[in-house]
OpenMM code with the backbone's topology and positions (N, CA, C; nanometers):
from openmm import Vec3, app, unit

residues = "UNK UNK UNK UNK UNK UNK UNK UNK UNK UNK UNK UNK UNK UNK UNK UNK UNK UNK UNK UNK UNK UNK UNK UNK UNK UNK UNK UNK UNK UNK UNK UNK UNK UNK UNK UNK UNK UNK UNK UNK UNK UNK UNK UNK UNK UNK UNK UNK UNK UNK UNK UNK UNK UNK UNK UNK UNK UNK UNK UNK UNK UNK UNK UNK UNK UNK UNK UNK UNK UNK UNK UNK UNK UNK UNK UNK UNK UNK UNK UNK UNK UNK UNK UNK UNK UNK UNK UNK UNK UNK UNK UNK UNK UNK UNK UNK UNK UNK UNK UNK UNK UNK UNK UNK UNK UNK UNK UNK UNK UNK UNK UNK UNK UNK UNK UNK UNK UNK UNK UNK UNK UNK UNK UNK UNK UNK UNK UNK UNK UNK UNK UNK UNK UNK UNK UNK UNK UNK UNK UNK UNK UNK UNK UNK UNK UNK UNK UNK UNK UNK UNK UNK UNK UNK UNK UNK UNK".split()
positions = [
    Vec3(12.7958, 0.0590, 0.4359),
    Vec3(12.9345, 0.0897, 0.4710),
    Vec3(13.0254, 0.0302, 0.3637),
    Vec3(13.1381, 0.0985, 0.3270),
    Vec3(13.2282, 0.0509, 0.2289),
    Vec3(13.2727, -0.0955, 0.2754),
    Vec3(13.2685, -0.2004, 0.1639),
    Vec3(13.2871, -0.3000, 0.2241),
    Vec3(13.4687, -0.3353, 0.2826),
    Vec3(13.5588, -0.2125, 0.2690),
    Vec3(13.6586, -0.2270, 0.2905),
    Vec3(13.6839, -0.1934, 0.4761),
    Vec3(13.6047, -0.1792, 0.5027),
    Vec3(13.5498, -0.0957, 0.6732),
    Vec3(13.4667, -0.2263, 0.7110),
    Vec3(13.5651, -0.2448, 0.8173),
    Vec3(13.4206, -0.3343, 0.9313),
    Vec3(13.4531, -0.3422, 1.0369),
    Vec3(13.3275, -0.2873, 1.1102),
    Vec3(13.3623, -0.2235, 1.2466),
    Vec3(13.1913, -0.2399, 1.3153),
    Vec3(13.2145, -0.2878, 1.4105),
    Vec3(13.0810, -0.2939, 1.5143),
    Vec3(13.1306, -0.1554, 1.6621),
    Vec3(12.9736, -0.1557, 1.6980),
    Vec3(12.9652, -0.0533, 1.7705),
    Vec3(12.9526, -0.1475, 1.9370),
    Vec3(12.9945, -0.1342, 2.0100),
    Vec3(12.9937, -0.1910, 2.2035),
    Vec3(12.8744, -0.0758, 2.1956),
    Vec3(12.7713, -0.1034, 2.2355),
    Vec3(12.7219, -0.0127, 2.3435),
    Vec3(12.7284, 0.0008, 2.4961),
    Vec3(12.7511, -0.0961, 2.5355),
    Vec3(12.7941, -0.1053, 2.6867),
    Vec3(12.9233, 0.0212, 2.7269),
    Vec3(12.9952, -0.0100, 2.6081),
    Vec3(13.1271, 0.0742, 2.6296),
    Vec3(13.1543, 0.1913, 2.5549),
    Vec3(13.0256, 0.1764, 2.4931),
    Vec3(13.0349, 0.3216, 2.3615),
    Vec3(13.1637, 0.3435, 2.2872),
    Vec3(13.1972, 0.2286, 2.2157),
    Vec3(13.3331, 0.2383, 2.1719),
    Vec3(13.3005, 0.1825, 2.0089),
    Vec3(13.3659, 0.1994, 1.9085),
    Vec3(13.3792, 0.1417, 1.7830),
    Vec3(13.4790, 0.0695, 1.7579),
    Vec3(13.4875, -0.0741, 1.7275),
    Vec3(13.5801, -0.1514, 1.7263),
    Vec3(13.5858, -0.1589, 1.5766),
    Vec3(13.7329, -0.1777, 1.4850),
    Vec3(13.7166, -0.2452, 1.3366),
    Vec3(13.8257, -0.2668, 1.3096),
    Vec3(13.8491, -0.2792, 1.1359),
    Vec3(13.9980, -0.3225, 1.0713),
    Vec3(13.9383, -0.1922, 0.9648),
    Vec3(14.0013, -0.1755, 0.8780),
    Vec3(14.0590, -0.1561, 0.7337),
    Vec3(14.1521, -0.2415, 0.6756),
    Vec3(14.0464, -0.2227, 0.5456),
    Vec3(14.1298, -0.3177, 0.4619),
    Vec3(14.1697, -0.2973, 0.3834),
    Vec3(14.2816, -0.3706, 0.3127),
    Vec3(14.3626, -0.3141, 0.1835),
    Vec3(14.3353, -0.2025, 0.0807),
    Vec3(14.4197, -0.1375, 0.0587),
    Vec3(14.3607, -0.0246, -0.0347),
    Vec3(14.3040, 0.0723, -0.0424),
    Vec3(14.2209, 0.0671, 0.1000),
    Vec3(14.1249, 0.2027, 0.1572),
    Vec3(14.2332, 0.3064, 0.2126),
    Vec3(14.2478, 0.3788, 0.2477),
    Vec3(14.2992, 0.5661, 0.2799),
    Vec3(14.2451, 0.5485, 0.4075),
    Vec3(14.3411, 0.5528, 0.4973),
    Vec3(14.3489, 0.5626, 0.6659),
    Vec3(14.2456, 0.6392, 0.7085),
    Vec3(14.2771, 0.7623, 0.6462),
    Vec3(14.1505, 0.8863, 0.6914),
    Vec3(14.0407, 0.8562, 0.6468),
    Vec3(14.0139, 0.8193, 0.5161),
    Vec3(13.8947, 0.7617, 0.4708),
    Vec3(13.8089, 0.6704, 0.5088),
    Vec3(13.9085, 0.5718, 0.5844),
    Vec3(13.8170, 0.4647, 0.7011),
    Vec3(13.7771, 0.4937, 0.7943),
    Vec3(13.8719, 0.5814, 0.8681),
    Vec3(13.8254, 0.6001, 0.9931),
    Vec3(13.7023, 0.7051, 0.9720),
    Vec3(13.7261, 0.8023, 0.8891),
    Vec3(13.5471, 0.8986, 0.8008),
    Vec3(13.4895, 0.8169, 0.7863),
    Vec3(13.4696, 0.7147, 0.7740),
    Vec3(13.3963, 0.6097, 0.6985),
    Vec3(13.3183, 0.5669, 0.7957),
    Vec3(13.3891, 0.5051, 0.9282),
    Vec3(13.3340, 0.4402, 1.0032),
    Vec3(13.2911, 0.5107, 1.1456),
    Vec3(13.3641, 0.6524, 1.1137),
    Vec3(13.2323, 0.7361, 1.2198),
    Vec3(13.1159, 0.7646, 1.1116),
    Vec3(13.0850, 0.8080, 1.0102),
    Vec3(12.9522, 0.8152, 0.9585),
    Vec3(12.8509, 0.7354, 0.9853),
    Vec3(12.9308, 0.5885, 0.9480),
    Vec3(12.7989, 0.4677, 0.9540),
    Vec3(12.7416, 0.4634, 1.0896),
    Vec3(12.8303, 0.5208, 1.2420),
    Vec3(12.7340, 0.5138, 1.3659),
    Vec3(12.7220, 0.6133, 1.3593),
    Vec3(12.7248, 0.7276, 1.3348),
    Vec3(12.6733, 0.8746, 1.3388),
    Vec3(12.7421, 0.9227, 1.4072),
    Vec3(12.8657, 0.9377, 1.4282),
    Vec3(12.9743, 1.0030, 1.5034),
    Vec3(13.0419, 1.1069, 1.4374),
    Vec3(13.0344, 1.2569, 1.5134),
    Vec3(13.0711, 1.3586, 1.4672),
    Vec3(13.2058, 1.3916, 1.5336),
    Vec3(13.2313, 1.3295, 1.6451),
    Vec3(13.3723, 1.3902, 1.7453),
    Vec3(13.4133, 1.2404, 1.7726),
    Vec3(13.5469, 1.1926, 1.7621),
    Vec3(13.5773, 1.1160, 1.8287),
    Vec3(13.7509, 1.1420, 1.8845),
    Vec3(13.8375, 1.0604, 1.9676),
    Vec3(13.9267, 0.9605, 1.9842),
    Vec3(13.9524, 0.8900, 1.9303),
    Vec3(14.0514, 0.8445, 1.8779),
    Vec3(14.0939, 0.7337, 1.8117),
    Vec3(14.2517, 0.6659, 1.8239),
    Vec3(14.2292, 0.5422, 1.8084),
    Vec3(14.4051, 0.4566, 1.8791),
    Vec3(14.4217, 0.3497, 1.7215),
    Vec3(14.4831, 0.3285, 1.6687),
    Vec3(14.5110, 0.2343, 1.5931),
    Vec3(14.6640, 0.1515, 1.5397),
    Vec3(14.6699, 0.0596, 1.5077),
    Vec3(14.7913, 0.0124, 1.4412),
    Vec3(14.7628, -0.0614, 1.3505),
    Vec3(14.8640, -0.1431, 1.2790),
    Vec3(14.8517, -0.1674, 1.1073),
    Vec3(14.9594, -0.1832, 0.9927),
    Vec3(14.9229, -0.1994, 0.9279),
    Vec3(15.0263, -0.1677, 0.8231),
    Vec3(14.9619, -0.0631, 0.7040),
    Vec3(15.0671, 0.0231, 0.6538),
    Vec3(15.0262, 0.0744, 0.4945),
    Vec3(15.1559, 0.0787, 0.4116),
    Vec3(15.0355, 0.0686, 0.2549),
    Vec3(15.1481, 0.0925, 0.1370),
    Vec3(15.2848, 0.1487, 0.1956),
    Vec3(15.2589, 0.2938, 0.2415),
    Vec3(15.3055, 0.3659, 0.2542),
    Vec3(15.3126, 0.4666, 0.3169),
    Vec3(15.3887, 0.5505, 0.4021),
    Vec3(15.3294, 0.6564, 0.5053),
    Vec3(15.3850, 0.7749, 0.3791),
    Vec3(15.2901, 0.8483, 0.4270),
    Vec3(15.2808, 1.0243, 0.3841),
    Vec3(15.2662, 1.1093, 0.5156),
    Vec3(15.3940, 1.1751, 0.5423),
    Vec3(15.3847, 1.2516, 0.6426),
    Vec3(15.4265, 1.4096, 0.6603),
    Vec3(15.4240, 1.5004, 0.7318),
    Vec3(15.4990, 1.6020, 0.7619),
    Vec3(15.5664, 1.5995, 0.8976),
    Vec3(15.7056, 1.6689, 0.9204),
    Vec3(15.7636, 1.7131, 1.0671),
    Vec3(15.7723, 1.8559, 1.1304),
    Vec3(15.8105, 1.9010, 1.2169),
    Vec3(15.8518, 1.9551, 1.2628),
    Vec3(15.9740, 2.0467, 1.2537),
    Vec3(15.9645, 2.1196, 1.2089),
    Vec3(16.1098, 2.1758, 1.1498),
    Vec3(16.1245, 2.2920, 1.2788),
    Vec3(16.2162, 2.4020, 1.2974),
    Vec3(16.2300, 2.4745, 1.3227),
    Vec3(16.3049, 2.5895, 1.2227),
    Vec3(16.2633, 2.7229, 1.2587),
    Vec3(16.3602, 2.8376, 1.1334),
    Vec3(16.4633, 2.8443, 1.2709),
    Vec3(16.5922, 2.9278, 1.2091),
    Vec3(16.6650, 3.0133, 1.2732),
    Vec3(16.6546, 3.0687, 1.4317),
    Vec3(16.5148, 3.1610, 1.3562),
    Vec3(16.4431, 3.2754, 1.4928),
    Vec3(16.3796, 3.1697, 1.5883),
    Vec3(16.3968, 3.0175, 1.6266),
    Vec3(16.2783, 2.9467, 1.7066),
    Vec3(16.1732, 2.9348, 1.6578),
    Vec3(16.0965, 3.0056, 1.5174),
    Vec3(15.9491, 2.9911, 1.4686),
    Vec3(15.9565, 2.8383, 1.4469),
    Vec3(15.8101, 2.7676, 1.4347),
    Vec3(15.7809, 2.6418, 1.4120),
    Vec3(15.7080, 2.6595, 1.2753),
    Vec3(15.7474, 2.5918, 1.1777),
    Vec3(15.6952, 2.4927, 1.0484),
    Vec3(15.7001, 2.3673, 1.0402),
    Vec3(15.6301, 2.2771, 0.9506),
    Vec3(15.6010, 2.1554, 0.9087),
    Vec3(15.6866, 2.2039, 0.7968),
    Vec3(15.7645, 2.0362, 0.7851),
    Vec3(15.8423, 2.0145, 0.6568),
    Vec3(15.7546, 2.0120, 0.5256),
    Vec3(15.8338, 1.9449, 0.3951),
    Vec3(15.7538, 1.9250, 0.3311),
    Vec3(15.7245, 1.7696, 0.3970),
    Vec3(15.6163, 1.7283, 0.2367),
    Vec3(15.5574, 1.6055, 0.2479),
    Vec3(15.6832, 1.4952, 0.2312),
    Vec3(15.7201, 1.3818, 0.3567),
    Vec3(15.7666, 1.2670, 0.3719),
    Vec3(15.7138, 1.1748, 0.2534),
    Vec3(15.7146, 1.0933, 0.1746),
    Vec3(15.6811, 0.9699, 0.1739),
    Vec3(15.7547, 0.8478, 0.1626),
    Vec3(15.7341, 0.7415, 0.2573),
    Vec3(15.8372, 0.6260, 0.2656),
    Vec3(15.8213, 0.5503, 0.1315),
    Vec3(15.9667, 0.5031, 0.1028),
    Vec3(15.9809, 0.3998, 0.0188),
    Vec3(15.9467, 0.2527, 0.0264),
    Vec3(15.8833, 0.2476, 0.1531),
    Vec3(15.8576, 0.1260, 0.1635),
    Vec3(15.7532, 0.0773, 0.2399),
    Vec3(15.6990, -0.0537, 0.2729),
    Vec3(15.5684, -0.0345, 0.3234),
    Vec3(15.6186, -0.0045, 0.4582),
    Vec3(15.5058, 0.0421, 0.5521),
    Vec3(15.5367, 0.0572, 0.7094),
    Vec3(15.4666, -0.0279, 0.8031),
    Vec3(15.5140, -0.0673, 0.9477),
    Vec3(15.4348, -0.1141, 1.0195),
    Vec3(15.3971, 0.0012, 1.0824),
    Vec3(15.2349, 0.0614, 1.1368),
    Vec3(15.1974, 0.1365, 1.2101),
    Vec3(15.1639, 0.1110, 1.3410),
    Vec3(15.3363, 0.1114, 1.4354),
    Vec3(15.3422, 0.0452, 1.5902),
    Vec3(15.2362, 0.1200, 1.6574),
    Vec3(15.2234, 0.2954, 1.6631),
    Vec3(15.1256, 0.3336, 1.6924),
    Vec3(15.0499, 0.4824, 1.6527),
    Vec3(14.9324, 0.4902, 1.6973),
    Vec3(14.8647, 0.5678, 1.6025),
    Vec3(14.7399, 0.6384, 1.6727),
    Vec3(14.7688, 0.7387, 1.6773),
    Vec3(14.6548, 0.8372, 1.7672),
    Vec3(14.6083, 0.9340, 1.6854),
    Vec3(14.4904, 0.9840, 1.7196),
    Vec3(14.4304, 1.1359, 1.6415),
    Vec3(14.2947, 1.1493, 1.6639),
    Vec3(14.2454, 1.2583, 1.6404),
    Vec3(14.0686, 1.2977, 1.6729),
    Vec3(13.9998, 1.2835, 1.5322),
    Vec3(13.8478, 1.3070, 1.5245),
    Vec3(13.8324, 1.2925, 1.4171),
    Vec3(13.7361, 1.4447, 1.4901),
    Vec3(13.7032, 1.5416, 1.3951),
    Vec3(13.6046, 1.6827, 1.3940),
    Vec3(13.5134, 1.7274, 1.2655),
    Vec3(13.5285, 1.8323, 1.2884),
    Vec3(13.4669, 1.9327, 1.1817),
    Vec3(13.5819, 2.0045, 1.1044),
    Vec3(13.6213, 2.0250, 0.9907),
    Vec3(13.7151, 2.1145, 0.9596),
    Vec3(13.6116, 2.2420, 0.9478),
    Vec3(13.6804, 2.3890, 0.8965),
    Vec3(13.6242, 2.5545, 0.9012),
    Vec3(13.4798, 2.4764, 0.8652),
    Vec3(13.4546, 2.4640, 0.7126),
    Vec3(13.3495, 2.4502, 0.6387),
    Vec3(13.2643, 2.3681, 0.6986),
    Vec3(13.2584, 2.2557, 0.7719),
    Vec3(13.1932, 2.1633, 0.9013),
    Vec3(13.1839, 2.0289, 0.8124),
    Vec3(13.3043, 1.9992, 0.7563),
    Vec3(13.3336, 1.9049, 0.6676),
    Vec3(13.4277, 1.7909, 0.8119),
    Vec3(13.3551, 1.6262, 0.8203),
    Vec3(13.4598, 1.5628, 0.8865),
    Vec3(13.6183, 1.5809, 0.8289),
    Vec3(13.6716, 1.5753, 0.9595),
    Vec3(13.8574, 1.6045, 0.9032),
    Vec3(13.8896, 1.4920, 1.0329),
    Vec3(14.0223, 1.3956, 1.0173),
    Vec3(14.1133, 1.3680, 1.1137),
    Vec3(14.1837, 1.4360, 1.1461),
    Vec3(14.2865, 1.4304, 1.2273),
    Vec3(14.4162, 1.4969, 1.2942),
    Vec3(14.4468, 1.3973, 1.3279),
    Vec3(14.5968, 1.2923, 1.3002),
    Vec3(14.6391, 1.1910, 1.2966),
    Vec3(14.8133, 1.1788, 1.3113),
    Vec3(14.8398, 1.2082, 1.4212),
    Vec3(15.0214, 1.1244, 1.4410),
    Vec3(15.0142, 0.9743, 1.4923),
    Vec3(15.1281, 0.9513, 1.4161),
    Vec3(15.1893, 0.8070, 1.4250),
    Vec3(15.3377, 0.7899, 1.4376),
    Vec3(15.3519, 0.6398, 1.4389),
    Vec3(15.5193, 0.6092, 1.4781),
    Vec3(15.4984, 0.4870, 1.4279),
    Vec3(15.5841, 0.4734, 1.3070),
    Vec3(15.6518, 0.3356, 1.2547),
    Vec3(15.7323, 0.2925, 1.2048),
    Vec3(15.8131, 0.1718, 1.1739),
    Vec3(15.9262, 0.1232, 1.1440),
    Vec3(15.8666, 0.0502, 0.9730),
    Vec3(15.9791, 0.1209, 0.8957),
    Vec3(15.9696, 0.0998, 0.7525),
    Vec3(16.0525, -0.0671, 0.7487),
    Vec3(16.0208, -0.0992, 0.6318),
    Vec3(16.0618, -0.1715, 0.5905),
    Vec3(16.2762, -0.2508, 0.5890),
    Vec3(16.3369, -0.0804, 0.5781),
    Vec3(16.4963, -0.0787, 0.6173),
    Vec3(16.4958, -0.1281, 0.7740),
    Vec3(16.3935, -0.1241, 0.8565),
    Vec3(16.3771, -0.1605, 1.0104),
    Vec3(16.4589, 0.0090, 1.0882),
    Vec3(16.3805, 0.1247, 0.9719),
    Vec3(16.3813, 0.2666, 1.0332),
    Vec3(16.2807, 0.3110, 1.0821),
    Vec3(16.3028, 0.3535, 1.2097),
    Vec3(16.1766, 0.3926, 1.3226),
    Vec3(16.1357, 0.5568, 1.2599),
    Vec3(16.0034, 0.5813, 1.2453),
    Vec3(16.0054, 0.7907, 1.2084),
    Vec3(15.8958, 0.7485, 1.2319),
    Vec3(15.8077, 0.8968, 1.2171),
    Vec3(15.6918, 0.9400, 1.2573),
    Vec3(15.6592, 1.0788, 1.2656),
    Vec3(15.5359, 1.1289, 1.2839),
    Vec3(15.4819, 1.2530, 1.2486),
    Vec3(15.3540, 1.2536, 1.2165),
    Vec3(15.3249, 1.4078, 1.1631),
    Vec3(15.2006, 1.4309, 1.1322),
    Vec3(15.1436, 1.3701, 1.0216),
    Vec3(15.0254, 1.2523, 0.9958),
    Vec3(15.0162, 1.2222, 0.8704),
    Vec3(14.9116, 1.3215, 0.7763),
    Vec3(14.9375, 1.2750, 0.6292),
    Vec3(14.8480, 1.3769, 0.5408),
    Vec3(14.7316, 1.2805, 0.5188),
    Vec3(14.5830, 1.3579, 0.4727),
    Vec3(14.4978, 1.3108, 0.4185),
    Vec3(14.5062, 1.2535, 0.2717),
    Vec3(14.4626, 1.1334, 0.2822),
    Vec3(14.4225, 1.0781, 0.1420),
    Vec3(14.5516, 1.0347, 0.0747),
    Vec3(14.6801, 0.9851, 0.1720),
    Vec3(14.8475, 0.9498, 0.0940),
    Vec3(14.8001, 0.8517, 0.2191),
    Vec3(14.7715, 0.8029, 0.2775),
    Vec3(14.8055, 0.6478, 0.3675),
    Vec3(14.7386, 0.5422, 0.3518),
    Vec3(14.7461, 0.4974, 0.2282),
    Vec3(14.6917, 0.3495, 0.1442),
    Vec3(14.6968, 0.2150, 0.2591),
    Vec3(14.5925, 0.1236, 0.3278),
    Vec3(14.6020, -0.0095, 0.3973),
    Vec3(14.6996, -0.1103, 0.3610),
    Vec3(14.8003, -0.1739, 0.3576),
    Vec3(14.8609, -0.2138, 0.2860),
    Vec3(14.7867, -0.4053, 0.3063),
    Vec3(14.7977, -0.4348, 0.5127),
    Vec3(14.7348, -0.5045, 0.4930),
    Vec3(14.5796, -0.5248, 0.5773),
    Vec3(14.6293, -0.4497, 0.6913),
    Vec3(14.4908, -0.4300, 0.7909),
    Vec3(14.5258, -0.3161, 0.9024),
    Vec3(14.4142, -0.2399, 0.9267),
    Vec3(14.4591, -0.1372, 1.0537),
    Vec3(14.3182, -0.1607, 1.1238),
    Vec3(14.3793, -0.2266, 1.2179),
    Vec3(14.3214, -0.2053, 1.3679),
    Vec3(14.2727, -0.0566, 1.4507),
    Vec3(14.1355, -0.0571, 1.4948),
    Vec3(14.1274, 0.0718, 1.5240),
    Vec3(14.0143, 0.0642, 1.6106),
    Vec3(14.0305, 0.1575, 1.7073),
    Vec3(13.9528, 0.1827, 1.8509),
    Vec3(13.9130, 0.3406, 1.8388),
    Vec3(13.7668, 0.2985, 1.7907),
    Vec3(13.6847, 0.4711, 1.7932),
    Vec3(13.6361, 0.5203, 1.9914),
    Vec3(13.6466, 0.6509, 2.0374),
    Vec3(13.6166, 0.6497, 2.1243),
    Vec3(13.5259, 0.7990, 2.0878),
    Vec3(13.3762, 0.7270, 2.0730),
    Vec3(13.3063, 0.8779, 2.0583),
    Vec3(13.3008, 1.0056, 2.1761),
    Vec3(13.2835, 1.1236, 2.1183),
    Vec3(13.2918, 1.2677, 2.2332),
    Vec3(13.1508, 1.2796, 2.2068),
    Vec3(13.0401, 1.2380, 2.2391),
    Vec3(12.8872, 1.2616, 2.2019),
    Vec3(12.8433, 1.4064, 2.2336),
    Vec3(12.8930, 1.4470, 2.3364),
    Vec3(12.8518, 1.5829, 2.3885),
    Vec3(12.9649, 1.7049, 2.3492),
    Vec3(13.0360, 1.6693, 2.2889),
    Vec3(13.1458, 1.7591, 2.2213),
    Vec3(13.1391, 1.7915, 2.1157),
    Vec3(13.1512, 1.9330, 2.0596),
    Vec3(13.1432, 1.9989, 1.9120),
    Vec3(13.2757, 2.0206, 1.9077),
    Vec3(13.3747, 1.9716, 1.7483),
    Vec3(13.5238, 1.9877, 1.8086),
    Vec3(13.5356, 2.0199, 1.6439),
    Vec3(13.5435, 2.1046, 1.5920),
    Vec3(13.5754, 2.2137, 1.4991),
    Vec3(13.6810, 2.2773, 1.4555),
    Vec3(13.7156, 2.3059, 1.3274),
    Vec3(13.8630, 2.3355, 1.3579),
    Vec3(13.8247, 2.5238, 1.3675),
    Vec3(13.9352, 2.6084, 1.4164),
    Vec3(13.9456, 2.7434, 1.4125),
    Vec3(14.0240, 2.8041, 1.4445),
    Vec3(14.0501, 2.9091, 1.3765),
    Vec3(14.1441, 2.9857, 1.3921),
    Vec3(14.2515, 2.9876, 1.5506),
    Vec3(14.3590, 2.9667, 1.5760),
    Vec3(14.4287, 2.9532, 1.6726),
    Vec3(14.4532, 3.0860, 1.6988),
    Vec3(14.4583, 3.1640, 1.8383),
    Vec3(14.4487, 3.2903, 1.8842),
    Vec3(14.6007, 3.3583, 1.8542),
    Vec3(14.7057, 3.2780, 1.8627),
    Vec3(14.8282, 3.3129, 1.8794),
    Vec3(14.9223, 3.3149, 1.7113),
    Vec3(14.9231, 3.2086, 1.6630),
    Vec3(14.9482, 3.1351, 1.5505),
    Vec3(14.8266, 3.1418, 1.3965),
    Vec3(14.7066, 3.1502, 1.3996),
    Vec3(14.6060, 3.2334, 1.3277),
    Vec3(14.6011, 3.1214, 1.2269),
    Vec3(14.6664, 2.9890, 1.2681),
    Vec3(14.6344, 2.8579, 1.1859),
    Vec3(14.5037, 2.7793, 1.2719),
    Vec3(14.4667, 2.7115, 1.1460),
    Vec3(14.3088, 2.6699, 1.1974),
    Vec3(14.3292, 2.5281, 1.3103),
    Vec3(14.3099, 2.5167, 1.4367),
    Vec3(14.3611, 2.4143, 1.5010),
    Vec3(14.2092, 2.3716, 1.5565),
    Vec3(14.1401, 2.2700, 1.6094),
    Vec3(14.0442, 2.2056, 1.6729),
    Vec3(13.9432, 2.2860, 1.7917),
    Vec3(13.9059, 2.3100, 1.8224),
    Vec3(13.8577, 2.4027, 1.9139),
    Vec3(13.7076, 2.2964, 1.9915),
    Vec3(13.7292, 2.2756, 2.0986),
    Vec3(13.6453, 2.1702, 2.2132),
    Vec3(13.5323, 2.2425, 2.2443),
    Vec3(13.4423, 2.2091, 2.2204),
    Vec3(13.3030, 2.2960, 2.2937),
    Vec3(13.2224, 2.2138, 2.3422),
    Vec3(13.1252, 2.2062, 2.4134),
    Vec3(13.0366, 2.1410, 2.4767),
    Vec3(12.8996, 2.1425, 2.3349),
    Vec3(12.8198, 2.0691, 2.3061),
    Vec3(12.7516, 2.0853, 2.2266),
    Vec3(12.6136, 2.1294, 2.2846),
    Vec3(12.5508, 2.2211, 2.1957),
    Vec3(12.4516, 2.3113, 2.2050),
    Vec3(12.3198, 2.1976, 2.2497),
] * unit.nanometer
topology = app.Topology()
chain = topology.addChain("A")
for resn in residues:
    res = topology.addResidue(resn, chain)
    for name in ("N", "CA", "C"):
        topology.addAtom(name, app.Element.getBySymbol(name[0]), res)
């Protein structure tokens, strides 16, 4: 395991407990540290600090349609008060997160949103609670309505 990841497994509670540490990529730890127990689906809760958040929002057009802004990034480091997301399969059956958060920058400004992969640097430690789906295949695919690729829950074969 990257020595920037350390995280033990409860079996009693089937849960993954750890930190990240400085310098590692949010998404990259938490990939990191479902691989080393062999976790393909999880839950996940965390808080922390990073360099920096990289995010997208919520915009709306005119007509009511929904878009994501562009890419956020704070000027300053953040505390990450809190922090939820799954970890899956993206199309190709490549691990992917799905990750919103809420934190107060450095000016003591509260924001939050969708974060991006591979822009959320540890600044000093993130706390994090894996909760594996063992019997769940959770994939991303095509959304029926919207035709963007969103998570899709299945029971595993």
């Amino acid at each position: 395991m990257d020595k920037r990841i350390r995280a033990v497994h409860d079996k009693t509670s089937n849960r993954i407990a750890g930190r990240l540490m400085k310098g590692i990529d949010l998404f990259e730890g938490i990939i990191g540290a479902c691989k080393e127990f062999g976790v393909e689906a999880a839950q996940f809760q965390c808080l922390g600090s990073l360099q920096h958040a990289t995010y997208v929002q919520l915009d709306q057009n005119e007509d009511g349609s929904l878009q994501y802004s562009s890419e956020v990034v704070t000027d300053t480091p953040v505390e990450l008060l809190s922090g939820t997301g799954f970890v899956g399969l993206d199309m190709e059956g490549e691990m992917e997160v799905h990750f919103h958060g809420m934190f107060v920058d450095c000016n003591k400004s509260l924001n939050g949103g969708h974060f991006i992969d591979g822009k959320n640097p540890v600044a000093v430690t993130i706390e994090f609670v894996l909760f594996p789906l063992n019997d769940i295949r959770m994939q991303r695919g095509l959304d029926e309505i919207y035709g963007i690729p969103v998570f899709q829950f299945r029971e595993k074969e």
